[in-house]
C-alpha positions in Angstrom: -25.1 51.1 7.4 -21.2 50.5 8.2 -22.0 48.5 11.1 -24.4 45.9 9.2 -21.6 45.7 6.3 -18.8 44.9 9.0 -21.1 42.5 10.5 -21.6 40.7 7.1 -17.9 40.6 6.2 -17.6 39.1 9.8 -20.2 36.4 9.4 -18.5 36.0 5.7 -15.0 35.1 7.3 -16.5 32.8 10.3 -18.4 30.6 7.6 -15.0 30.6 5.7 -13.1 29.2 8.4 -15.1 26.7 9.8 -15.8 25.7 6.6 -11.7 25.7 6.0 -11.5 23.8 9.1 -14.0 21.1 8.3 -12.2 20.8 5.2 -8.7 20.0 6.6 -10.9 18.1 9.6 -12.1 15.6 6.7 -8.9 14.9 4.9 -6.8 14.5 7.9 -8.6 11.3 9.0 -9.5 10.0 5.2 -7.7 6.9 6.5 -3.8 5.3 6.1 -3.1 7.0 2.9 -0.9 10.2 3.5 -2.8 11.8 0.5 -5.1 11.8 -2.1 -3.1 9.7 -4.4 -3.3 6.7 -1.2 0.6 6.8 -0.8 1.5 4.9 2.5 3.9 6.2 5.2 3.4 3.0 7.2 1.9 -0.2 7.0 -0.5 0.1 10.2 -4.0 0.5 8.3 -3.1 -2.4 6.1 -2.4 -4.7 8.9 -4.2 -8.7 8.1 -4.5 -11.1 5.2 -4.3 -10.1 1.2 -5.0 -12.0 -2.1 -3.7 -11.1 -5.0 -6.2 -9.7 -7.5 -4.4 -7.7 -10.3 -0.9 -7.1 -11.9 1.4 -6.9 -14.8 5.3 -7.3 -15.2 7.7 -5.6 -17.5 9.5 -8.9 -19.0 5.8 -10.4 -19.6 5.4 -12.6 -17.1 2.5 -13.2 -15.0 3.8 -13.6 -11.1 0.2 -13.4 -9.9 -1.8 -15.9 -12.6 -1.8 -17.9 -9.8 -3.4 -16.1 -6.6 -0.8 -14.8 -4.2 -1.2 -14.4 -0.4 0.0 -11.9 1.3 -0.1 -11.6 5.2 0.9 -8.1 7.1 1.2 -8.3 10.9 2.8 -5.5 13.0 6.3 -5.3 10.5 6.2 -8.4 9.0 5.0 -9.2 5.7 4.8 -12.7 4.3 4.4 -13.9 0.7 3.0 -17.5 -0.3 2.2 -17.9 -3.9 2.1 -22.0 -4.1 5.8 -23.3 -3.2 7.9 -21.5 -0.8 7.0 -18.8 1.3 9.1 -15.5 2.1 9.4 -13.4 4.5 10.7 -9.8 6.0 10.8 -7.6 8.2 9.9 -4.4 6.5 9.7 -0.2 7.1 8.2 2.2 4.9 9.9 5.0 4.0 9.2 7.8 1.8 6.1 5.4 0.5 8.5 2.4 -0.2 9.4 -0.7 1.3 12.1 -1.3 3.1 13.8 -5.0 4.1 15.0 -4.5 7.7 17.3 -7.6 7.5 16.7 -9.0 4.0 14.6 -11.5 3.2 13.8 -15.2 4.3 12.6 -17.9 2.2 11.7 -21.5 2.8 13.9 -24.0 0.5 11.7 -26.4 -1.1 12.6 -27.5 -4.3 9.5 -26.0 -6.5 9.3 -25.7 -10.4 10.4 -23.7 -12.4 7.4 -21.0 -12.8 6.9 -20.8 -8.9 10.8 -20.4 -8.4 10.6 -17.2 -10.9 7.2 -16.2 -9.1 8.8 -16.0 -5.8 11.7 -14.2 -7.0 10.0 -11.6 -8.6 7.8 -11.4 -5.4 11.4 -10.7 -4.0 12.1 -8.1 -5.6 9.0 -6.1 -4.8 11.3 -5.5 -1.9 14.8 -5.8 -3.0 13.7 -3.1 -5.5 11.9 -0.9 -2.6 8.5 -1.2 -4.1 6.1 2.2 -3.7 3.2 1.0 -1.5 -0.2 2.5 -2.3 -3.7 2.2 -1.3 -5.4 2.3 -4.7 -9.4 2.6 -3.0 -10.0 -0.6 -1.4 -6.7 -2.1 -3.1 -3.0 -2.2 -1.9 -0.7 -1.7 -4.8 3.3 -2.6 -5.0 4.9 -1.2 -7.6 8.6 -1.6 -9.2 10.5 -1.4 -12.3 9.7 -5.1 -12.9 6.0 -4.1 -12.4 2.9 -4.1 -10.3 0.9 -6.5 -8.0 -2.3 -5.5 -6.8 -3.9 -7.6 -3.7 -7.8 -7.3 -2.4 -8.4 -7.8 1.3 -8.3 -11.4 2.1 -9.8 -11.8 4.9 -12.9 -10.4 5.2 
């Protein structure tokens, strides 16, 4: 009788672990996000063209009425939302983005809307926006606010 209830205990704990293990297995390659709430650590899985989609901003503007393109290739990361277009070279760190050397605009003369659109665009990185895969959505988010931006080129 001992020997059968080792044996069971022994079965118990093997379908434990693999079970553990398949676990773990499973959210270890869930994709870019570095957890369950879609945090980034890099911008590698987000890599290709973006279209703004969603958003909202703290003084009550609306910087993505019109749609906004975003472009992410290797560390670079362009913005064009009608008039000029910007530019940087950017990190992640600690789920944030980080301007390597500032950032580049073009200089044409635009409106006045666009010119306060592309600033606030800006300052998604000036301000070291999080960056966060919200499902199928990647999310910047700031003090000034929050973009959201669909895949663009699918």
């Amino acid at each position: 009788m001992r020997a059968s209830v080792r044996r069971a205990w022994t079965v118990v704990a093997v379908v434990a672990a693999v079970l553990l293990g398949a676990a773990y297995a499973v959210s270890s390659t869930r994709g870019v996000a570095s957890n369950d709430a879609g945090w980034l650590d890099s911008l590698d899985g987000v890599q290709g063209e973006w279209v703004s989609n969603a958003g909202f901003a703290y003084d009550g503007t609306e910087p993505w009425s019109a749609p906004v393109r975003l472009s992410i290739s290797g560390d670079d990361m362009r913005f064009h939302a009608g008039c000029n277009q910007l530019s940087a070279e950017v990190a992640v760190e600690d789920h944030r983005l980080v301007a390597v050397d500032g950032i580049v605009s073009t200089e044409i003369g635009c409106p006045a809307e666009l010119t306060a659109r592309d600033a606030w665009l800006a300052a998604l990185i000036d301000d070291r926006a999080t960056v966060q895969l919200k499902g199928p959505m990647l999310a910047f988010d700031t003090d000034a606010g929050w973009i959201g931006f669909a895949r663009g080129d699918q």
